[in-house]
Residue, then its C-alpha position, 0 to 999 in steps of 0.5 A: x599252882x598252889x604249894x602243899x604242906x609236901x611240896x614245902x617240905x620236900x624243899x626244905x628236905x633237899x635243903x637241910x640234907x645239902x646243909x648237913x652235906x657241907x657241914x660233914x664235908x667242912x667237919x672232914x677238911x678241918x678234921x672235927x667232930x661234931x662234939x667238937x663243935x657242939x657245946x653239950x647239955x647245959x640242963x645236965x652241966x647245970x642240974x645233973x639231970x638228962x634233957x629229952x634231948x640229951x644222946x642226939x648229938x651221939x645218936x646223929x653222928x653215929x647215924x651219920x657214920x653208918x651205925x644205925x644200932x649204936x644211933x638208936x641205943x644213944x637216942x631213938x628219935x634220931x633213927x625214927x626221923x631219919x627212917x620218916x624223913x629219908x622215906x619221905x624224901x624218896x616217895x616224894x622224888x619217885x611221884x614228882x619224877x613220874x609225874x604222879x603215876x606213881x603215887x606213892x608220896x608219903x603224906x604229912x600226918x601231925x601223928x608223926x610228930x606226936x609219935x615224936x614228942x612220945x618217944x623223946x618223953x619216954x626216952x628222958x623219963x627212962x633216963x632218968x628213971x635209971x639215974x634216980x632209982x638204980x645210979x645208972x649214969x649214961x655216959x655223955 
């Protein structure tokens, strides 16, 4: 039986959501962060100006612990994969369990990750847009 591009990533799903659970297990017993772990924006420490990803580490530990606003305040794309991927998790398990009878397993779309690549864009212009025009510095 030949693999889709689903069956890939649903194995790659379950195998990064048991790597992010071990990584929270070991930040707990050694009582860190992941701002500790993480060395932070190099792009910003070096040009002063925010990077499409500046916020993620904030936004992903928020997430992590349970505060989904605050996550999509430091950075939407955050909230926006977790909502793709934890649904794509879940629709894949209920059709793999009932053997398809309940076909409800979300599908890849490239569209997803165009949506993606726009809301990383408007969130590092809007960023900086504040920071040029207005002095308005997001606190990282």
């Amino acid at each position: 039986m030949k693999k889709t591009t689903e069956d890939q990533l649903y194995v790659m799903g379950w195998s990064i959501l048991a790597m992010v659970v071990f990584l929270m297990v070991l930040l707990k017993i050694l009582h860190l962060s992941l701002a500790d772990i993480l060395p932070g924006c190099i792009l910003y420490r070096v040009t002063g100006w925010y990077c499409p990803g500046c916020g993620g580490t904030r936004a992903l530990a928020a997430l992590l612990s349970g505060h989904p606003v605050q996550s999509f305040l430091y950075h939407p794309a955050v909230d926006y994969v977790g909502i793709l991927c934890g649904w794509f998790m879940v629709s894949q398990t209920v059709e793999k369990l009932t053997h398809s009878r309940i076909r409800i397993g979300m599908k890849y779309h490239d569209r997803y990750l165009w949506i993606l690549l726009a809301i990383l864009v408007l969130h590092c212009v809007i960023r900086n847009v504040l920071k040029l025009l207005w002095g308005i510095e997001i606190p990282l």
